[in-house]
C-alpha positions in Angstrom: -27.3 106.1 21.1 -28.6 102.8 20.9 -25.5 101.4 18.3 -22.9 103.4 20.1 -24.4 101.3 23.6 -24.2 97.8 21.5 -20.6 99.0 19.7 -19.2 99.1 23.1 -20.9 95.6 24.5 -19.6 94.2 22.1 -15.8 95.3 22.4 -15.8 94.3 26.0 -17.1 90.7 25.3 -14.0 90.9 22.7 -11.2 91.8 25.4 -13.0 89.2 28.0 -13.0 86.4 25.3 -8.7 87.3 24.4 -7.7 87.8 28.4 -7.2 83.8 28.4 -4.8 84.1 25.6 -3.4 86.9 26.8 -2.1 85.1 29.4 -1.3 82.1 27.9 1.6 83.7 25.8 4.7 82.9 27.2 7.1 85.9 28.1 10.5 84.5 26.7 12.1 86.7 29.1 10.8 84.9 31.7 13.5 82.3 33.7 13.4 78.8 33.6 12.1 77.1 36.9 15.2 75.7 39.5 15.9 72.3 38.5 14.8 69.9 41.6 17.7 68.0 43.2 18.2 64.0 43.0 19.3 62.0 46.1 22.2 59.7 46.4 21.6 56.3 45.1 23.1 53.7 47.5 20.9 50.6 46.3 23.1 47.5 45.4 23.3 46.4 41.6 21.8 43.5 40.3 23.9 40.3 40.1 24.2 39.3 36.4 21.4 37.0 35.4 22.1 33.1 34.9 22.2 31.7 31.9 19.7 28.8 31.0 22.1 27.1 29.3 26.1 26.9 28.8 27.9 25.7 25.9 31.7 24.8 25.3 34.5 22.7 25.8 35.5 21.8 29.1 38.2 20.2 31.4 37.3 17.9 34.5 38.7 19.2 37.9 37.4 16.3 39.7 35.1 13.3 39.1 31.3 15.8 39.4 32.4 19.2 38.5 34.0 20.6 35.0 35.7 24.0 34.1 33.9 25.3 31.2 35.8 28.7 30.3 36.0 30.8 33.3 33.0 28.9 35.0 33.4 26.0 37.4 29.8 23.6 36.9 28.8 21.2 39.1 27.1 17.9 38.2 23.9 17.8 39.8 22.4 14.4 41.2 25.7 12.9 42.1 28.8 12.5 44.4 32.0 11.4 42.9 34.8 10.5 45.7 37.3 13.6 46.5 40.4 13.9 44.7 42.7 13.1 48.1 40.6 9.5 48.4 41.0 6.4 46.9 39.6 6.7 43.4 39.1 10.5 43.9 41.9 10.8 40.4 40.4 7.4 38.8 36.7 9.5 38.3 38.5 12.4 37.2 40.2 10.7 34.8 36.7 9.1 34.2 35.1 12.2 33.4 37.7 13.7 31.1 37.5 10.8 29.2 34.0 11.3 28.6 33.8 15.0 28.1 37.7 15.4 26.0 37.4 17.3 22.7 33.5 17.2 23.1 31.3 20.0 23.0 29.3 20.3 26.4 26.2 21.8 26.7 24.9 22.2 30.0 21.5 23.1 30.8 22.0 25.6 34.7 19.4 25.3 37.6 21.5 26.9 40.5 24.3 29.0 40.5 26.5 29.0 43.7 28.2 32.2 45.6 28.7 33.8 42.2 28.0 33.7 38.4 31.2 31.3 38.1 30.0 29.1 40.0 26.9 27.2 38.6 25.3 23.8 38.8 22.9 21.5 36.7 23.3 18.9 33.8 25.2 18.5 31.2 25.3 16.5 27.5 27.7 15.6 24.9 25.6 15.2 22.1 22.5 13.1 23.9 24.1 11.6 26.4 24.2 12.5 29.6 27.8 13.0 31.2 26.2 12.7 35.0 24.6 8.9 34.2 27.6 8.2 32.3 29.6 8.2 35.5 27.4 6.5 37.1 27.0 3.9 34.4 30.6 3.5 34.8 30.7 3.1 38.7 32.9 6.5 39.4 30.1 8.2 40.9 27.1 7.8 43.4 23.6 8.9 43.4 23.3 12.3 45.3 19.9 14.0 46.1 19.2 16.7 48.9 15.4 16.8 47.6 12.8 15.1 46.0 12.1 16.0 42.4 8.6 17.1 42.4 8.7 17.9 38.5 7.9 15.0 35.9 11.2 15.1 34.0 13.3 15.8 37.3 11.4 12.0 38.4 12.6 10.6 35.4 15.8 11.7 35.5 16.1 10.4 38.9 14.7 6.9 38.0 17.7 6.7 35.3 20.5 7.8 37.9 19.3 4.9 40.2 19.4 2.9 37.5 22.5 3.2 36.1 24.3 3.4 40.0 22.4 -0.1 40.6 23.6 -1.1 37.1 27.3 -0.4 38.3 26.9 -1.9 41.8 25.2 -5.1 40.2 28.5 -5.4 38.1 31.5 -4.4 40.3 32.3 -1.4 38.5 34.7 1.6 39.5 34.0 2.6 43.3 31.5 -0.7 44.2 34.4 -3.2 43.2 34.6 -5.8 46.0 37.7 -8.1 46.3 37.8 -11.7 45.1 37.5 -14.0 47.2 38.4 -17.5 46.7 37.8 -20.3 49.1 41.1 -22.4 49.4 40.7 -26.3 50.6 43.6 -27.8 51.9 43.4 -31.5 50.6 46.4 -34.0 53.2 49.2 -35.1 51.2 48.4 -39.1 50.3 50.8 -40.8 52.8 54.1 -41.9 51.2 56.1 -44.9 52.5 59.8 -44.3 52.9 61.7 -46.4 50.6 65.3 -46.6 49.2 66.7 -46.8 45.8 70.1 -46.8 45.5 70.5 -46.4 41.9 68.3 -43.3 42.1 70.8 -42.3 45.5 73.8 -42.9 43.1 72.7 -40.5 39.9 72.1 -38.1 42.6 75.3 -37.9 44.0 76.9 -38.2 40.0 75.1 -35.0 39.8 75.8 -33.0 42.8 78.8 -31.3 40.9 76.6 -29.7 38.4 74.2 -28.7 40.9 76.5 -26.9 42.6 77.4 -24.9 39.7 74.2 -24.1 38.7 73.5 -22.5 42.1 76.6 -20.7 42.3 75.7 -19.1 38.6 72.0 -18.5 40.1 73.5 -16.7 43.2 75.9 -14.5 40.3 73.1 -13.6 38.6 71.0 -12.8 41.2 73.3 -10.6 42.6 73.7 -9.0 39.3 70.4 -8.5 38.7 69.7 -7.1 41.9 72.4 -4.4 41.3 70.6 -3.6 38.3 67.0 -3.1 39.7 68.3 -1.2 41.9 70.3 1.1 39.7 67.3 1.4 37.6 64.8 2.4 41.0 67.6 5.3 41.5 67.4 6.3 37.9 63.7 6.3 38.1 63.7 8.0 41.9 66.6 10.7 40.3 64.2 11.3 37.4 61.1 11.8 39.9 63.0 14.4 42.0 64.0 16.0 39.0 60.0 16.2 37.7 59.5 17.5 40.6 61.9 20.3 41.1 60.6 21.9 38.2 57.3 21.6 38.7 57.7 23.5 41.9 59.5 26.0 40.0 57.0 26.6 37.8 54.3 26.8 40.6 56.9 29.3 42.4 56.9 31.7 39.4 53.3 31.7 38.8 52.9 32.2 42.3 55.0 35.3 42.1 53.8 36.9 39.3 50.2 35.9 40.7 51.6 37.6 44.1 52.9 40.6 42.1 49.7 41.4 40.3 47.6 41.2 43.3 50.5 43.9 45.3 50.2 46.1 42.5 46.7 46.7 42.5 45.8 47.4 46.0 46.3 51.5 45.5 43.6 51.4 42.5 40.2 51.9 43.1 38.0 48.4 43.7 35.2 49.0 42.0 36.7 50.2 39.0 38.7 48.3 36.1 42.3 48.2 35.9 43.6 51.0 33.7 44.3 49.9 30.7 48.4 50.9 31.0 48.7 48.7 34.0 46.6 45.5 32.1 50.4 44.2 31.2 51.6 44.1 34.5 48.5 41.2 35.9 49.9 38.7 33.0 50.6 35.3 34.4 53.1 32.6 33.1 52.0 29.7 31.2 52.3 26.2 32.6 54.5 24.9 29.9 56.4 22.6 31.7 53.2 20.8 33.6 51.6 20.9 30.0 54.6 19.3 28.4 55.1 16.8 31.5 51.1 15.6 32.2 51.6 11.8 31.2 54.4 11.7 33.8 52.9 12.6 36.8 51.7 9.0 37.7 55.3 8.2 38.5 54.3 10.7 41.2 53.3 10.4 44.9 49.3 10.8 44.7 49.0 13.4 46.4 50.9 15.7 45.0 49.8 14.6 41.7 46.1 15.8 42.8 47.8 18.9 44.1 49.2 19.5 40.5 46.4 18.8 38.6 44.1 21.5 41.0 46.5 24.1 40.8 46.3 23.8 36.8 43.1 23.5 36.7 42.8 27.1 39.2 45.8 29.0 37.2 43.4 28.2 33.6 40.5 29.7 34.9 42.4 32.7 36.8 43.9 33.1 33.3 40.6 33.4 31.5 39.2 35.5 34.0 42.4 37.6 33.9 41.9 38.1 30.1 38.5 40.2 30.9 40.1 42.4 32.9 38.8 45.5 31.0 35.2 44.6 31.8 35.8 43.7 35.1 36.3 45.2 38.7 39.8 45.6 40.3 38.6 44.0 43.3 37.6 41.2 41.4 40.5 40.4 39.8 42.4 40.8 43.1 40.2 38.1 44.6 41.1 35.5 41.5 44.7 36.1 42.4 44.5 35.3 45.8 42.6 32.6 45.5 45.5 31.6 43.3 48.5 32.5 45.2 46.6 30.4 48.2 46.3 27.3 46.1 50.3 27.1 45.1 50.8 26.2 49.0 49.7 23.2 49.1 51.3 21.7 46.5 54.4 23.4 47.0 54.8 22.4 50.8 54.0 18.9 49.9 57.0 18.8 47.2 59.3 20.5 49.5 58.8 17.6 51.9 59.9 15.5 49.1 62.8 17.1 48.3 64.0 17.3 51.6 
């Protein structure tokens, strides 16, 4: 009695000890559980990060700020005059000098309203291009703060050296003009005389005076008629540059105009599909290219106006050549901002041509 009582204890401490296990199988007819739904996500994305540094060729657009692929850097720490003042093209010219065939690299501090707008120094080899300018009296020291880093004082110290360098020597935008003080010394007084020998090889000589001015008055005439021949040649050859200038800004424009109607039914915030890539492609400026040494012989400011709009259709290009990775509306914007920057210089040579 006693065995069969213990026999049966201990096959109920058995089924008690397995219950947990029991019900920790998993019945693989049982359903998964309902998956839990996600809300919308409406939070902005996160602006592309700025690059430390930038490296590249570049091409000056004005006397402080360089195009460095599809990126437009500004010069931090100074002011170079505007391209529509006095010496506005002279420091552009300046700055091209200095950065032509070289291999920039920049280091960035602050971008501006987007990633292709950045700001900070930049180097060709050790030098810096920013006290270069200065050096060289196309640009002035420009500071909304003060540095408050050791190597931003430094920097600093140099800049106002080198602009006090250039003011100390006349240089570029601090030349003053010479000034001479003239004295007017009386003429010695001359008594009046008589000589009548002199009086008579004068009058001997009065026919070959006369001929000599008459064959001055010829060739004055003459060469008159030539200069001015030549200032309608040159004048003929200036309307001509610029008739096919505007041309060529008139076809970019179009195309430019073109491109930016024939996206406006695609989605913004998409790319372009890749079968209408070929219809954004803009013209090349072959004939500005092939005419750049010739546009001194042009009014100034439409030689300024030129030079932007190159400078604008290069980096539109560039940007226009990462269309694939890049939004539709982005794009668009590129082209407006270039069809908006032929006006100028077309309205200006259409005055011209009138």
């Amino acid at each position: 009695m006693k065995i069969k009582i213990w026999l049966a204890s201990a096959a109920l401490l058995s089924l008690i000890a397995a219950a947990p296990a029991v019900a920790k199988t998993k019945n693989p007819l049982q359903p998964p559980p309902p998956a839990v739904p996600v809300g919308d996500v409406d939070a902005t994305p996160l602006e592309a990060p700025v690059p430390p540094t930038l490296e590249g060729s570049g091409q000056a657009i004005d006397g402080d700020e360089i195009a460095i692929g599809d990126v437009i850097f500004k010069l931090d720490g100074i002011a170079a005059p505007l391209m529509t003042v006095p010496m506005g093209p002279e420091a552009r010219v300046a700055l091209q000098a200095l950065i032509d065939g070289q291999r920039l690299v920049c280091a960035v501090t602050d971008r501006g309203a987007d990633a292709q707008h950045l700001s900070g120094t930049c180097k060709v080899g050790e030098d810096d291009v920013a006290e270069a300018m200065l050096a060289g009296g196309m640009a002035a020291v420009y500071r909304q703060t003060t540095a408050p880093e050791a190597a931003e004082r430094e920097r600093s110290a140099r800049y106002d050296a080198a602009e006090t360098e250039a003011r100390g020597r006349n240089l570029g935008i601090w030349t003053k003009p010479a000034t001479e003080e003239v004295k007017i010394e009386p003429a010695p007084a001359v008594e009046p005389s008589m000589d009548r020998d002199l009086l008579r090889g004068w009058l001997i000589q009065i026919p070959g005076i006369l001929f000599l001015a008459l064959a001055g008055i010829i060739a004055l005439v003459v060469g008159s008629s030539r200069k001015r021949g030549r200032e309608a040649d040159a004048e003929a050859e200036v309307q001509a540059l610029l008739a096919i200038l505007l041309g060529e800004v008139l076809s970019v424009r179009a195309a430019a105009q073109a491109a930016y109607d024939g996206t406006a039914s695609l989605i913004q915030d998409l790319p372009i599909p890749t079968a209408q890539l070929a219809s954004i492609a803009l013209p090349p400026m072959t004939v500005f290219e092939a005419n750049a040494g010739k546009l001194a012989a042009l009014p100034r400011e439409v030689s300024v106006d030129m030079v932007q709009f190159h400078a604008r259709h290069k980096i539109v290009s560039k940007v226009l050549s990462q269309a694939p990775t890049l939004r539709c509306e982005q794009l668009r914007a590129a082209l407006e901002a270039l069809v908006a920057a032929a006006d100028e210089p077309m309205q200006r040579a259409e005055k011209l041509l009138d």
